[in-house]
C-alpha positions as protocol buffer text, in pm:
chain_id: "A"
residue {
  index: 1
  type: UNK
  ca { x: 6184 y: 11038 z: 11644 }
}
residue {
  index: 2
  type: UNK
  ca { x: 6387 y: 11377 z: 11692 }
}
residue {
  index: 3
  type: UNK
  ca { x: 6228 y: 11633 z: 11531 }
}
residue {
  index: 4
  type: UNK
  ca { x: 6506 y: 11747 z: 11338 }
}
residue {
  index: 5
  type: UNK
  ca { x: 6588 y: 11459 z: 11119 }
}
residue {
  index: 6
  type: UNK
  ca { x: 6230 y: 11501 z: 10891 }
}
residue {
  index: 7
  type: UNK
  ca { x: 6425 y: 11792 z: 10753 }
}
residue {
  index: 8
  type: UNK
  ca { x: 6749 y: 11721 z: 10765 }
}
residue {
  index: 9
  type: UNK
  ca { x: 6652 y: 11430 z: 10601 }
}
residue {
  index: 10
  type: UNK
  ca { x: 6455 y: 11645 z: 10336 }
}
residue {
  index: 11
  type: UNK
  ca { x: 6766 y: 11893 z: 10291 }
}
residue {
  index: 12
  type: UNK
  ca { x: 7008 y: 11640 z: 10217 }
}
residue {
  index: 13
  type: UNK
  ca { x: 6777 y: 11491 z: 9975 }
}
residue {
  index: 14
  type: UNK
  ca { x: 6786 y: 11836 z: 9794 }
}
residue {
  index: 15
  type: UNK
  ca { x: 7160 y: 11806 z: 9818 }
}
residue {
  index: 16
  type: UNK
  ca { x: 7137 y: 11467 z: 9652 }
}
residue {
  index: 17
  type: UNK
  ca { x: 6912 y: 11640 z: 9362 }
}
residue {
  index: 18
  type: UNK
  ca { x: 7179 y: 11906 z: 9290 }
}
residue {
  index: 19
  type: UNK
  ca { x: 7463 y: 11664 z: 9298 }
}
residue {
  index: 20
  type: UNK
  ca { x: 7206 y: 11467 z: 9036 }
}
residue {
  index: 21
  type: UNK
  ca { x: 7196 y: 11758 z: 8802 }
}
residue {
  index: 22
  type: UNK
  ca { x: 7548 y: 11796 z: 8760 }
}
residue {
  index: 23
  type: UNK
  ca { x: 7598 y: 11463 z: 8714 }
}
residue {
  index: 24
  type: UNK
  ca { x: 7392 y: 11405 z: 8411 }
}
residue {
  index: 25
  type: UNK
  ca { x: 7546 y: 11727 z: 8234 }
}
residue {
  index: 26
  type: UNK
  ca { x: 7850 y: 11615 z: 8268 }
}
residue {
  index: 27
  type: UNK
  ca { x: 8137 y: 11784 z: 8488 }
}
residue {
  index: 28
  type: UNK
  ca { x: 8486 y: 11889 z: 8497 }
}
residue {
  index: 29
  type: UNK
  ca { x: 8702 y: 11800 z: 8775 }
}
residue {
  index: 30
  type: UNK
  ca { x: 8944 y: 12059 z: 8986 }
}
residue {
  index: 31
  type: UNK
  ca { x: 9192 y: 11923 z: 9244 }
}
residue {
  index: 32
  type: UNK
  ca { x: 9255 y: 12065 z: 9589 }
}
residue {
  index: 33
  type: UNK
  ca { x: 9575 y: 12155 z: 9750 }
}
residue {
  index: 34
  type: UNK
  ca { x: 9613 y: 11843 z: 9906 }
}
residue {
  index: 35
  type: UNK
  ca { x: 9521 y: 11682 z: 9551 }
}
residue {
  index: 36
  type: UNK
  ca { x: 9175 y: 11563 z: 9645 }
}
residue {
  index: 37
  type: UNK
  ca { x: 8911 y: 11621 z: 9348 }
}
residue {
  index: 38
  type: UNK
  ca { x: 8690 y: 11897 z: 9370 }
}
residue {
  index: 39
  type: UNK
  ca { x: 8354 y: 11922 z: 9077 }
}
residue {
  index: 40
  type: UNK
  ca { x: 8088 y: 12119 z: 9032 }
}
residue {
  index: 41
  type: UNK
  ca { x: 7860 y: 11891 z: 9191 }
}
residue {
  index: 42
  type: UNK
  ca { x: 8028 y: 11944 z: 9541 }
}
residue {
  index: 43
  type: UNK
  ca { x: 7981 y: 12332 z: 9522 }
}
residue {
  index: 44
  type: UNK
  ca { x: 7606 y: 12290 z: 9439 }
}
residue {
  index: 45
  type: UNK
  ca { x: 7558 y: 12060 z: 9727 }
}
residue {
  index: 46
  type: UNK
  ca { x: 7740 y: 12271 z: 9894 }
}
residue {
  index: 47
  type: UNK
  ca { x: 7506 y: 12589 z: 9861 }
}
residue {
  index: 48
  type: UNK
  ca { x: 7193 y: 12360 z: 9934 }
}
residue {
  index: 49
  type: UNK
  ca { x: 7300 y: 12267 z: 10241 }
}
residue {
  index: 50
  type: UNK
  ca { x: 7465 y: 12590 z: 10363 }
}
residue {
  index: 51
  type: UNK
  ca { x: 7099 y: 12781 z: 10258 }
}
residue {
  index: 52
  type: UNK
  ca { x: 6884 y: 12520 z: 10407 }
}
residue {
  index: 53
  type: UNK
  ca { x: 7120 y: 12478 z: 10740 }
}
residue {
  index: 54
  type: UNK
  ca { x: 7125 y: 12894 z: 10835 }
}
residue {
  index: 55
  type: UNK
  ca { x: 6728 y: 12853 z: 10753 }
}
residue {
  index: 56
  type: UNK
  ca { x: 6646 y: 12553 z: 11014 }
}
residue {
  index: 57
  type: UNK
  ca { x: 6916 y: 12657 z: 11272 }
}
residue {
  index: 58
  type: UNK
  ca { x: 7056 y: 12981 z: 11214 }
}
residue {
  index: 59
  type: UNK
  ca { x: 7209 y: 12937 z: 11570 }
}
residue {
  index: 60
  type: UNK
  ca { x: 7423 y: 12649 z: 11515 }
}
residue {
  index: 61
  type: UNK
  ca { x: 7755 y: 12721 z: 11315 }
}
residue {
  index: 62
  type: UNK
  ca { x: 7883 y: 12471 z: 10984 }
}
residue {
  index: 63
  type: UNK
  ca { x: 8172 y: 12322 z: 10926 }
}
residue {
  index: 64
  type: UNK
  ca { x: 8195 y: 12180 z: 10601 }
}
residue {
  index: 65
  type: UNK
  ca { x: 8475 y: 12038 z: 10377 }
}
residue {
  index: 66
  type: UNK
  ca { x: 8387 y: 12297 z: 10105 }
}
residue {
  index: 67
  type: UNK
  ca { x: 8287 y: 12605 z: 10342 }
}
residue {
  index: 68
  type: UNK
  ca { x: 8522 y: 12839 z: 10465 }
}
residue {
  index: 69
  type: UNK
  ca { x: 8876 y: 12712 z: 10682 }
}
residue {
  index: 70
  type: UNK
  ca { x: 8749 y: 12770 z: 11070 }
}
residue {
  index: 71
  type: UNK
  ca { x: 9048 y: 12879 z: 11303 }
}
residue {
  index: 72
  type: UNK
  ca { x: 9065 y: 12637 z: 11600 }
}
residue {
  index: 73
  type: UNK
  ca { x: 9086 y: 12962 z: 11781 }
}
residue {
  index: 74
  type: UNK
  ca { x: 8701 y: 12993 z: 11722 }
}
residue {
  index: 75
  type: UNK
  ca { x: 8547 y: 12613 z: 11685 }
}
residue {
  index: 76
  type: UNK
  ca { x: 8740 y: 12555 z: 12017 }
}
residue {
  index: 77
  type: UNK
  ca { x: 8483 y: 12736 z: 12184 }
}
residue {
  index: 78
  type: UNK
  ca { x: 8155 y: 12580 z: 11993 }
}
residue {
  index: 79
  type: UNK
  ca { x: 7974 y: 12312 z: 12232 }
}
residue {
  index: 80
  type: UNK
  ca { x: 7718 y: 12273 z: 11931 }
}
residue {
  index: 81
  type: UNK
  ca { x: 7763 y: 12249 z: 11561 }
}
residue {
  index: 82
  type: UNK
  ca { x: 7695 y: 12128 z: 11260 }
}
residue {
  index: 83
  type: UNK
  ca { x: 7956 y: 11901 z: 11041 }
}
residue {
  index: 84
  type: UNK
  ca { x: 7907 y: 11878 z: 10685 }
}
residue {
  index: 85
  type: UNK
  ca { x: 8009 y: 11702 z: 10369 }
}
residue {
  index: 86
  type: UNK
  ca { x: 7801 y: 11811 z: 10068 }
}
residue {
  index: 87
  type: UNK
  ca { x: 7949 y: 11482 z: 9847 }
}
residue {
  index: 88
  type: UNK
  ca { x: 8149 y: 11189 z: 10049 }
}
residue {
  index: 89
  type: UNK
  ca { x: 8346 y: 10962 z: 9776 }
}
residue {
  index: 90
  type: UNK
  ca { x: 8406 y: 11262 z: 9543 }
}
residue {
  index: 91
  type: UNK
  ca { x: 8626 y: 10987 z: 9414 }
}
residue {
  index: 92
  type: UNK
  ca { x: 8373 y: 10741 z: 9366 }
}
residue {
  index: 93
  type: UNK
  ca { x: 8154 y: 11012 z: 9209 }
}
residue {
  index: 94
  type: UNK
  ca { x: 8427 y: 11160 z: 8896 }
}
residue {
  index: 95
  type: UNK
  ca { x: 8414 y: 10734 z: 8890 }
}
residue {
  index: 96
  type: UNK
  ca { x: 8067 y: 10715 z: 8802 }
}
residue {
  index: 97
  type: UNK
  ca { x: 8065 y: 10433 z: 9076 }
}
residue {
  index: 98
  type: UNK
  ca { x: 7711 y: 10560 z: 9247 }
}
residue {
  index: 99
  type: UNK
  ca { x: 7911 y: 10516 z: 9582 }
}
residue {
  index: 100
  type: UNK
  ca { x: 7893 y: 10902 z: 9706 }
}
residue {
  index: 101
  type: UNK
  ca { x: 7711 y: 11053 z: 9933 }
}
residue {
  index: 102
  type: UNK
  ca { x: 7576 y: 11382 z: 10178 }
}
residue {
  index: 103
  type: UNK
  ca { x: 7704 y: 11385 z: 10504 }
}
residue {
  index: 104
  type: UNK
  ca { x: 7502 y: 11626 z: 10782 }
}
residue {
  index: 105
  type: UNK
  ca { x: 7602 y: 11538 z: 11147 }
}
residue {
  index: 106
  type: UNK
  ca { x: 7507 y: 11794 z: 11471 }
}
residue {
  index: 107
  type: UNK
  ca { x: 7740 y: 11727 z: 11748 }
}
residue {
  index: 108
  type: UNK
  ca { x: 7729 y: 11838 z: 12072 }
}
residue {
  index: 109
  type: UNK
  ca { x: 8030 y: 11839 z: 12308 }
}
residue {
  index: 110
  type: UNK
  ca { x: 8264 y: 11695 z: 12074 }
}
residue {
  index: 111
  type: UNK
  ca { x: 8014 y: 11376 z: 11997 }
}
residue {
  index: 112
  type: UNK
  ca { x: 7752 y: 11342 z: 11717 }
}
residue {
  index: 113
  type: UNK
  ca { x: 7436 y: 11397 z: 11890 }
}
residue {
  index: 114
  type: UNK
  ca { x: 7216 y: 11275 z: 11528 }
}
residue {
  index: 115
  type: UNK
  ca { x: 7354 y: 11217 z: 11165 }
}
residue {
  index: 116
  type: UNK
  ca { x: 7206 y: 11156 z: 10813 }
}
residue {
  index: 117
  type: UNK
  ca { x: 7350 y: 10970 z: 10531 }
}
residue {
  index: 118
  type: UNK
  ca { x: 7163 y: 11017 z: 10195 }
}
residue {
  index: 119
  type: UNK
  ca { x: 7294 y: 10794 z: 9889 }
}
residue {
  index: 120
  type: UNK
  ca { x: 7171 y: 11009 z: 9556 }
}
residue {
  index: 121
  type: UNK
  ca { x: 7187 y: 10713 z: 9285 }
}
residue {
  index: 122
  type: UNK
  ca { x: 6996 y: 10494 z: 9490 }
}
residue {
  index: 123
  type: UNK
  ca { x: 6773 y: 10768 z: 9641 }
}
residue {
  index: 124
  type: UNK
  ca { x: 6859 y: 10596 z: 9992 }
}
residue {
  index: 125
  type: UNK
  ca { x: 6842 y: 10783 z: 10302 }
}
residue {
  index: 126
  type: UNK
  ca { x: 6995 y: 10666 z: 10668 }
}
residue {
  index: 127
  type: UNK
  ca { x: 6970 y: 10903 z: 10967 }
}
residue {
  index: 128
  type: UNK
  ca { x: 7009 y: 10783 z: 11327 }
}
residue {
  index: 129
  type: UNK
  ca { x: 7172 y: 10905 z: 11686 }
}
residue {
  index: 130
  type: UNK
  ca { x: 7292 y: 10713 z: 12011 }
}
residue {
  index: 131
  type: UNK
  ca { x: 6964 y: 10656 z: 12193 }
}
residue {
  index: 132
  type: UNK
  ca { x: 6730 y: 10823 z: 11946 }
}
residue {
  index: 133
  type: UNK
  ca { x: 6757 y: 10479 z: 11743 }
}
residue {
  index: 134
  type: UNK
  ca { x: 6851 y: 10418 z: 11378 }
}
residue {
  index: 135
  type: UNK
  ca { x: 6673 y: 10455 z: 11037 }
}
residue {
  index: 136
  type: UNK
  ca { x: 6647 y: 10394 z: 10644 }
}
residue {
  index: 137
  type: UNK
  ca { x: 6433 y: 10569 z: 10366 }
}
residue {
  index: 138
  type: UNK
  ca { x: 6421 y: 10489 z: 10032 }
}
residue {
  index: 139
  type: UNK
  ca { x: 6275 y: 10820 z: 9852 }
}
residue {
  index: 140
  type: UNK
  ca { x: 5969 y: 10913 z: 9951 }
}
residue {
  index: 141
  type: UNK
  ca { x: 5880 y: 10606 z: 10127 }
}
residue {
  index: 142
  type: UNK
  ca { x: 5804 y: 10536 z: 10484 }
}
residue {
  index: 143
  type: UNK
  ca { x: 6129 y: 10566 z: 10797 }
}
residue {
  index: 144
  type: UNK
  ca { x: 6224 y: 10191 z: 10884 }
}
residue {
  index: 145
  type: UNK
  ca { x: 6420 y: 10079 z: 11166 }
}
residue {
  index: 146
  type: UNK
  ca { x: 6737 y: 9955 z: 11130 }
}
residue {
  index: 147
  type: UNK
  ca { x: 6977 y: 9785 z: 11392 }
}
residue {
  index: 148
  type: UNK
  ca { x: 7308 y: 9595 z: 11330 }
}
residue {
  index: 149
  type: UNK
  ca { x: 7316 y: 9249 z: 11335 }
}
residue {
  index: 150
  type: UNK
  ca { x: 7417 y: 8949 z: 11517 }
}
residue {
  index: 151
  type: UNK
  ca { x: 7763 y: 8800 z: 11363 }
}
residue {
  index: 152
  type: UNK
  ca { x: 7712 y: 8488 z: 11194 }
}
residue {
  index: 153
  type: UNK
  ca { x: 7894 y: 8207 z: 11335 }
}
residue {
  index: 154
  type: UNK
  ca { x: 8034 y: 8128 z: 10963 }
}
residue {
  index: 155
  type: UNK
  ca { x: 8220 y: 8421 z: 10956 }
}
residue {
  index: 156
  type: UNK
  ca { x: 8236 y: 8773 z: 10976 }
}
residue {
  index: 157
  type: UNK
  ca { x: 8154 y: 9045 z: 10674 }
}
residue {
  index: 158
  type: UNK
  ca { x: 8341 y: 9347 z: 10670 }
}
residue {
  index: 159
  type: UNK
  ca { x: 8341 y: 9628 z: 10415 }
}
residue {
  index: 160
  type: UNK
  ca { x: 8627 y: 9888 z: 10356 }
}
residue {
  index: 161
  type: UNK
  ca { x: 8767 y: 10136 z: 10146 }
}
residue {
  index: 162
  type: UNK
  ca { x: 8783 y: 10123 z: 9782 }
}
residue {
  index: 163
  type: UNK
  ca { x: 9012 y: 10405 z: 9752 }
}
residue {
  index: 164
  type: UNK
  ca { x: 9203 y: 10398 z: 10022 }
}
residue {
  index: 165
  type: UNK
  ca { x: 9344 y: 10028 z: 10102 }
}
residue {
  index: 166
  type: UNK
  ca { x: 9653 y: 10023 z: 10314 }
}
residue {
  index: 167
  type: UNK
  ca { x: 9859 y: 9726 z: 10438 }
}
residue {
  index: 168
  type: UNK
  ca { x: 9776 y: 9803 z: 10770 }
}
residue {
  index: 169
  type: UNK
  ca { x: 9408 y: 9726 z: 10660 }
}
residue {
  index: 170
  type: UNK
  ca { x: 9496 y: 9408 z: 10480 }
}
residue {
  index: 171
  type: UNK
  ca { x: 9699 y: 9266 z: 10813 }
}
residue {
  index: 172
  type: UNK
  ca { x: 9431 y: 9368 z: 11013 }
}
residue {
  index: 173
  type: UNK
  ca { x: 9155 y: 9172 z: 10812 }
}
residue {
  index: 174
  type: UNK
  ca { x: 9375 y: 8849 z: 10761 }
}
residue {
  index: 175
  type: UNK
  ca { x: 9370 y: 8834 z: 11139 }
}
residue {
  index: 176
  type: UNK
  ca { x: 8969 y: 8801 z: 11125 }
}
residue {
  index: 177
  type: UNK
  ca { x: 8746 y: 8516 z: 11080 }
}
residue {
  index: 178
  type: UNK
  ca { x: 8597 y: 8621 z: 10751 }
}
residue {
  index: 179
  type: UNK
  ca { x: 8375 y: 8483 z: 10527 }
}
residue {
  index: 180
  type: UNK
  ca { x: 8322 y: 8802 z: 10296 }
}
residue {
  index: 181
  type: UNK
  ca { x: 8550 y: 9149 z: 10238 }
}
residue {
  index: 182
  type: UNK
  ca { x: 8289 y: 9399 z: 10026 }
}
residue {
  index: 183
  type: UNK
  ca { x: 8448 y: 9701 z: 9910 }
}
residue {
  index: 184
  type: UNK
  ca { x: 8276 y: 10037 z: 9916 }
}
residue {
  index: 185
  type: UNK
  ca { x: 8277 y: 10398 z: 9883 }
}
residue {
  index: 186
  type: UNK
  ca { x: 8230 y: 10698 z: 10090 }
}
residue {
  index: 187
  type: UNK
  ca { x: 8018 y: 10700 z: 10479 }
}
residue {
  index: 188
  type: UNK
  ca { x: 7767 y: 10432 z: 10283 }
}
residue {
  index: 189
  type: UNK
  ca { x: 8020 y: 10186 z: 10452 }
}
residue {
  index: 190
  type: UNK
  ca { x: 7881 y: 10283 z: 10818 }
}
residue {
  index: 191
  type: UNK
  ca { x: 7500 y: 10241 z: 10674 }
}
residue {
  index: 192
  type: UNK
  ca { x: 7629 y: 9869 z: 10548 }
}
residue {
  index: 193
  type: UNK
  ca { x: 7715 y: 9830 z: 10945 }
}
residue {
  index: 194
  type: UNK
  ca { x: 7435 y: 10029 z: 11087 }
}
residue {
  index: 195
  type: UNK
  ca { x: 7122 y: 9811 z: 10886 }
}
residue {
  index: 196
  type: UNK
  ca { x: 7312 y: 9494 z: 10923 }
}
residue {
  index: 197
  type: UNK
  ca { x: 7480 y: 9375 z: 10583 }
}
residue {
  index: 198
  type: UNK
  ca { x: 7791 y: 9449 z: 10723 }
}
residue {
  index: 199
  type: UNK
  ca { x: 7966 y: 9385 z: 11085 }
}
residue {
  index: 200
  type: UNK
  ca { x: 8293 y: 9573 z: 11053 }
}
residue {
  index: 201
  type: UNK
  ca { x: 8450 y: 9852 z: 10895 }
}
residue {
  index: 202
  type: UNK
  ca { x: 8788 y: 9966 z: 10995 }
}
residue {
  index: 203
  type: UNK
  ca { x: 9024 y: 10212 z: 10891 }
}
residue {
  index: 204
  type: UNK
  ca { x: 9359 y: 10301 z: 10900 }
}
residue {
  index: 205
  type: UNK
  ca { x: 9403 y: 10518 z: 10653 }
}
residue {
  index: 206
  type: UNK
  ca { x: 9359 y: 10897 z: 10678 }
}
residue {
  index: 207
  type: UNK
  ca { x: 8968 y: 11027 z: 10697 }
}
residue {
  index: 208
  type: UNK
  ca { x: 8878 y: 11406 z: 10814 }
}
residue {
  index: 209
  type: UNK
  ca { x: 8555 y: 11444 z: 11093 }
}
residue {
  index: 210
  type: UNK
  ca { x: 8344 y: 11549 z: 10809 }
}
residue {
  index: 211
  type: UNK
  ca { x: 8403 y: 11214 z: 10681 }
}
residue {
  index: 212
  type: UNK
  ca { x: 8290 y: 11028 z: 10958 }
}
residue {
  index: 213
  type: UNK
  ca { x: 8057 y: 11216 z: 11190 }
}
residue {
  index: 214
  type: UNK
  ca { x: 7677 y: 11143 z: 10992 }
}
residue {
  index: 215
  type: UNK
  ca { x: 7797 y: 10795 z: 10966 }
}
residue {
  index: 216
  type: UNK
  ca { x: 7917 y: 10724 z: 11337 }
}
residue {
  index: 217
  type: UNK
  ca { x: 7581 y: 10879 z: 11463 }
}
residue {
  index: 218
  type: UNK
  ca { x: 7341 y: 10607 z: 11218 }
}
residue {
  index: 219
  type: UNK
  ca { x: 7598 y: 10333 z: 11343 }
}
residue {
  index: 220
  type: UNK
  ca { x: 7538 y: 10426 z: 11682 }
}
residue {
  index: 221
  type: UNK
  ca { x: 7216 y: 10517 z: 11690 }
}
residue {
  index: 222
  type: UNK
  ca { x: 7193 y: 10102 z: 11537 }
}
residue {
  index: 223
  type: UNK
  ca { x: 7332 y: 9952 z: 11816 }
}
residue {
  index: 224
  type: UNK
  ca { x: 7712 y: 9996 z: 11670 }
}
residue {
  index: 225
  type: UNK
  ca { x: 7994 y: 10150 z: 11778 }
}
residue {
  index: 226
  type: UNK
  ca { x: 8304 y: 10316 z: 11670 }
}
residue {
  index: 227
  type: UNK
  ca { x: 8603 y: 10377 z: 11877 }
}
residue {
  index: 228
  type: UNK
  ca { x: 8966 y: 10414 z: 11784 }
}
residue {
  index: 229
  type: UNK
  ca { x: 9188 y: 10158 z: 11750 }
}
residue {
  index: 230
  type: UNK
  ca { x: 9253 y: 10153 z: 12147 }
}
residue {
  index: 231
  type: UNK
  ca { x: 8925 y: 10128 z: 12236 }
}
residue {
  index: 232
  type: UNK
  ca { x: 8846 y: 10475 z: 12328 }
}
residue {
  index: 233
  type: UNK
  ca { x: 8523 y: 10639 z: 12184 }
}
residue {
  index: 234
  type: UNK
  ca { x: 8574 y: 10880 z: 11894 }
}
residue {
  index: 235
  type: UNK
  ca { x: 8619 y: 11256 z: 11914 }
}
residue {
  index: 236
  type: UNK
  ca { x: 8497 y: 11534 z: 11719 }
}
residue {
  index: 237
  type: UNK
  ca { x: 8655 y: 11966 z: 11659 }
}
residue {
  index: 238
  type: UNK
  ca { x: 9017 y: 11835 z: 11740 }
}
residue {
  index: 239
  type: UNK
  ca { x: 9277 y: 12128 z: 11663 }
}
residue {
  index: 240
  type: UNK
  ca { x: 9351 y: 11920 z: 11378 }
}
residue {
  index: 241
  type: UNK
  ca { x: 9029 y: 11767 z: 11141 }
}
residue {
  index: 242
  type: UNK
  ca { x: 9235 y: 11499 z: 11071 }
}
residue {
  index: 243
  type: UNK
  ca { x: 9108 y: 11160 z: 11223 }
}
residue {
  index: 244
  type: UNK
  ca { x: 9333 y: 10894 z: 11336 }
}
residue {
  index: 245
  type: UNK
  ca { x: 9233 y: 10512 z: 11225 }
}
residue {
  index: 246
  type: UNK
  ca { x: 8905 y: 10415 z: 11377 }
}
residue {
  index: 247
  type: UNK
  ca { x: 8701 y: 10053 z: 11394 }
}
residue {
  index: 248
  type: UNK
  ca { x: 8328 y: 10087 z: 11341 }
}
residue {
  index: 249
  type: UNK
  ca { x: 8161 y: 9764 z: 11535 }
}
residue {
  index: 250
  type: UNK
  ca { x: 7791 y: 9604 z: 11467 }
}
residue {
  index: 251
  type: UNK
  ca { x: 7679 y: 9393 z: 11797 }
}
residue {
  index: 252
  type: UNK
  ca { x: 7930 y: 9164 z: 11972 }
}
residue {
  index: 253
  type: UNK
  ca { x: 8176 y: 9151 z: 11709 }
}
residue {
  index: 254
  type: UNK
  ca { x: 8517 y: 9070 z: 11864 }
}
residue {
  index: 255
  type: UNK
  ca { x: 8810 y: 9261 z: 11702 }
}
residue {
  index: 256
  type: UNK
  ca { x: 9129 y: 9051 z: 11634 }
}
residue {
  index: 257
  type: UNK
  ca { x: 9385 y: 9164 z: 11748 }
}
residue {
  index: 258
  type: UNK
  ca { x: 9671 y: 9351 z: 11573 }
}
């Protein structure tokens, strides 16, 4: 198991603690420029990880949702970093849905090299990489391997967005042979498809890298894949952070097509 992911698995869980604190006191929520909720809770997470990350790898520059804007100018020229969001399904979390999360991806050459997912209300950790494997912790406990699964021949499960439907999506998912649609918040949706309760999650509607990163690396790490919507493998420290749609794949599931 890479060294790293002990603790970046550790930090994320301190993340999870502060976003834990705020919750339970009670909040008030700010909205961005681009009208996107911003709460206390993301700013505490936020200084966790940006202390514990310039601890374990000084070296490695952040970019995070809630740090400061990064000129292409400069990232352009980074072969290694690290991409962060301090609470995924912000949404979810003003909600009080449970379905938010801490996003900490390193990526190397424009691909997530490792990621870890950590779920706060249910204490629920997944971390993973292509070729290092993929794995879930619940608190404390011991790491266990997880891999997507086989599709069952009755049907396929997919899980999507429960903020962020589009018709697109809805077109898209009529076209499969599906036995079960599960709705969901935040990069948990890639952990459904990495451990196997899940077999597809696509997207059309508009995500940013530090959105997607963590989870891509657990889903690949599983056995998964993502790829956009033409097939081509997905790409990280674009001149724009805004991702186009993506699918996210468990083992030999065959897309429909659109």
């Amino acid at each position: 198991m890479n060294s790293l992911f002990d603790p970046l698995c550790i930090l994320a869980r301190r993340a999870g603690e502060a976003i834990m604190e705020v919750r339970a006191r009670g909040f008030h929520v700010e909205y961005k420029a681009d009208h996107s909720p911003l709460t206390e809770a993301d700013k505490a997470s936020q200084a966790v990880l940006a202390e514990g990350l310039a601890a374990l790898l000084p070296e490695v520059p952040v970019l995070s949702e809630e740090g400061r804007d990064i000129p292409y100018a400069e990232r352009r020229a980074w072969s290694r970093f690290l991409l962060v969001d301090p609470l995924d399904g912000t949404k979810e979390f003003v909600k009080e849905l449970g379905e938010f999360c801490v996003c900490i991806a390193l990526l190397r050459d424009g691909y997530p090299e490792l990621g870890v997912v950590h779920a706060p209300v249910r204490d629920r950790t997944w971390f993973g990489g292509a070729g290092l494997g993929a794995f879930r912790r619940d608190g404390d406990g011991p790491a266990v391997a997880v891999a997507v699964r086989e599709p069952d021949p009755s049907g396929l499960v997919a899980v999507a967005s429960r903020s962020h439907n589009t018709p697109e999506l809805d077109a898209y998912l009529n076209g499969l042979p599906l036995r079960e649609r599960i709705n969901a918040g935040s990069a948990i949706k890639f952990c459904l498809v990495a451990e196997g309760s899940a077999d597809i999650y696509a997207r059309f509607g508009p995500t940013m890298e530090w959105d997607t990163a963590a989870g891509q690396a657990v889903v690949e790490g599983a056995g998964g894949t993502m790829a956009l919507h033409d097939g081509r493998r997905f790409f990280y420290n674009k001149e724009s952070l805004l991702n186009p749609g993506f699918l996210v794949l468990g083992r030999r599931t065959p897309p429909a097509s659109r």
